[in-house]
N, C-alpha and C positions, 0 to 999 in steps of 0.2 A: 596153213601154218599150224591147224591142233590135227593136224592127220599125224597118227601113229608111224612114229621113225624110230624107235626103240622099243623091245618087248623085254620084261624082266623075268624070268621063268626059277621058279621054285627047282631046287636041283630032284627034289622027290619024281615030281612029270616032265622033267626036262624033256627027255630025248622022245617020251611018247608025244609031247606036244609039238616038238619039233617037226616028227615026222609026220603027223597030222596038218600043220601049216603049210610044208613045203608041199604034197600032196594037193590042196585047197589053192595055193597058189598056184600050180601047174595050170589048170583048170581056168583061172583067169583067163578074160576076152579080152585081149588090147586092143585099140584101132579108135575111129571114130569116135567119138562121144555121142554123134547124133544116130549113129547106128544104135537099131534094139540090142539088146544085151551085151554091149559093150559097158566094161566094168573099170578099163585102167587107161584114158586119154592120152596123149603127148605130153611134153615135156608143151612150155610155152614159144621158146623159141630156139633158135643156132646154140646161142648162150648157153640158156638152161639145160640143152643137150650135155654139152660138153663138160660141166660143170657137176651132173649123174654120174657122165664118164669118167671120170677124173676122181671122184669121191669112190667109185667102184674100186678102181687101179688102186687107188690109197689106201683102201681097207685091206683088197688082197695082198700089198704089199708091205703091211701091217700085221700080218698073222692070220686075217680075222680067215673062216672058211665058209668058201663059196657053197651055198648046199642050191640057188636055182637062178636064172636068169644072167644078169648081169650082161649082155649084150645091144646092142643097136638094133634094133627091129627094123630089117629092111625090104626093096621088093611087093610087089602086087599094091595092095591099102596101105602100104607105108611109107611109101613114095613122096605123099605130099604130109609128112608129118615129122615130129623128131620124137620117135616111140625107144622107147628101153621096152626090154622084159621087166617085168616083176620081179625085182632080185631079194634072196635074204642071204645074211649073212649070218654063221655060227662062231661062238667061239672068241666073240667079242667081248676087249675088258675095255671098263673103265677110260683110261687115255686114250685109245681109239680115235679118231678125230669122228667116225662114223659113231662113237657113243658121246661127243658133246657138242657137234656143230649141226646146225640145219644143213637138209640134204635137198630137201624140195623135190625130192622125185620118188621112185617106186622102187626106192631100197631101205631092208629093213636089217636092223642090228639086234637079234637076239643073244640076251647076255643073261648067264647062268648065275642065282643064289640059292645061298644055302636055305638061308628059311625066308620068313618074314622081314625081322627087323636088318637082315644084308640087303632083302630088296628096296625097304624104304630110303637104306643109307645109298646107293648104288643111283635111284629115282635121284634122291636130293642131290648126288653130287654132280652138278652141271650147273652150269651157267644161266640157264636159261631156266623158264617155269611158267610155260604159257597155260597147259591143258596137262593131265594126267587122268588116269582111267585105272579101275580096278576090278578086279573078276573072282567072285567070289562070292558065300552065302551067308557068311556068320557075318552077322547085324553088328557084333561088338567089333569085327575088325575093321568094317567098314567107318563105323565112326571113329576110330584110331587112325586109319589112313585118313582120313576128312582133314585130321588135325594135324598128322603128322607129316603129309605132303607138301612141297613146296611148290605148288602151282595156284593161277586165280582161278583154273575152270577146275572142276573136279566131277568125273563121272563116274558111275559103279553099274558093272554088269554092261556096261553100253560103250559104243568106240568113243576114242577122245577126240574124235573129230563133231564140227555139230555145235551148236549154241542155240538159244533161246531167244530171240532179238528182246521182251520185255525184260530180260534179264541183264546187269552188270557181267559187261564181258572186258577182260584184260590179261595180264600175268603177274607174273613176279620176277624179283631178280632182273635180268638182263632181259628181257620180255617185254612185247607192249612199249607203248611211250610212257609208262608214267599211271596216268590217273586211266582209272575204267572209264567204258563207252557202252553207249544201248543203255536202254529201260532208263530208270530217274535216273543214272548218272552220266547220261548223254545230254543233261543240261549244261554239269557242271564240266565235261568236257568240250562242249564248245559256248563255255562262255570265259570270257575275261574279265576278271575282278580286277578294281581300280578302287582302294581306299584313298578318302582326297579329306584332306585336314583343312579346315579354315580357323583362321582366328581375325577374328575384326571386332 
């Protein structure tokens, strides 16, 4: 649930980063998981197959453009599994339902801003704020982004997939249940407070 399904790209390196990820993405190993260098597993089940599918069909017939994957992976190793390609998608706004609903699978929604402060408005605007991730060197934008993200996980230079177990993990927004879990606030999420008044 914090694996990266949206990519925010500065409109300066758009289209070189673009072609750099789809590139990077071709090159992914689907199949097994228990096979060595297998990089992109199955979907979980029939379900969750169709469910990738479905979200694929609705972007493309949404605008968004197809730049890799987006298929059923069938035949030979794929037989006993419910594999997609690695999909990305270009050219993705906002309303999108692939830029504000979980996808759960290996399709990605790259969506263009102007600078900085579009990307951060673009990041916030969604429903959900489980993990967010930033790529970049300047120290002062990092702790701007720190602040001005709307997520509970927050990484830099590193994927937004990934947690710390001693550490508070949860989200924001429509994310998570509520109160953080792991490290000291895994007491207070499974515990049950009961204030009990007597008078006698």
């Amino acid at each position: 649930c914090t694996a990266t399904s949206r990519v925010i790209v500065e409109d300066g390196i758009y289209d070189e980063f673009v072609a750099a990820l789809v590139e990077a993405t071709r090159k992914l190993k689907v199949g097994n998981g228990l096979e060595a260098g297998v990089q992109i597993g199955p979907a979980i089940d029939q379900a969750q197959l169709e469910t990738d599918l479905s979200y694929i069909e609705v972007a493309r017939n949404e605008g968004a453009k197809l730049e890799c994957g987006g298929n059923r992976l069938t035949g030979g190793g794929y037989v006993k599994g419910y594999f997609v390609e690695p999909t990305i998608f270009t050219g993705v706004t906002e309303n999108m339902r692939i830029a504000q609903e979980e996808v759960f699978g290996p399709v990605l929604a790259v969506m263009r801003a102007k600078d900085y402060d579009d990307a951060i408005r673009i990041a916030n605007n969604i429903a959900f704020g489980l993990s967010a991730s930033i790529q970049t060197q300047d120290v002062s934008r990092i702790l701007e982004y720190a602040s001005q993200i709307e997520a509970g996980l927050v990484t830099v230079n590193l994927p937004s997939a990934g947690v710390e177990y001693q550490l508070p993990f949860g989200g924001t927004k429509d994310s998570s249940f509520g109160p953080k879990e792991q490290g000291p606030a895994a007491l207070d999420f499974y515990t049950d407070y009961k204030t009990v008044y007597l008078g006698y």
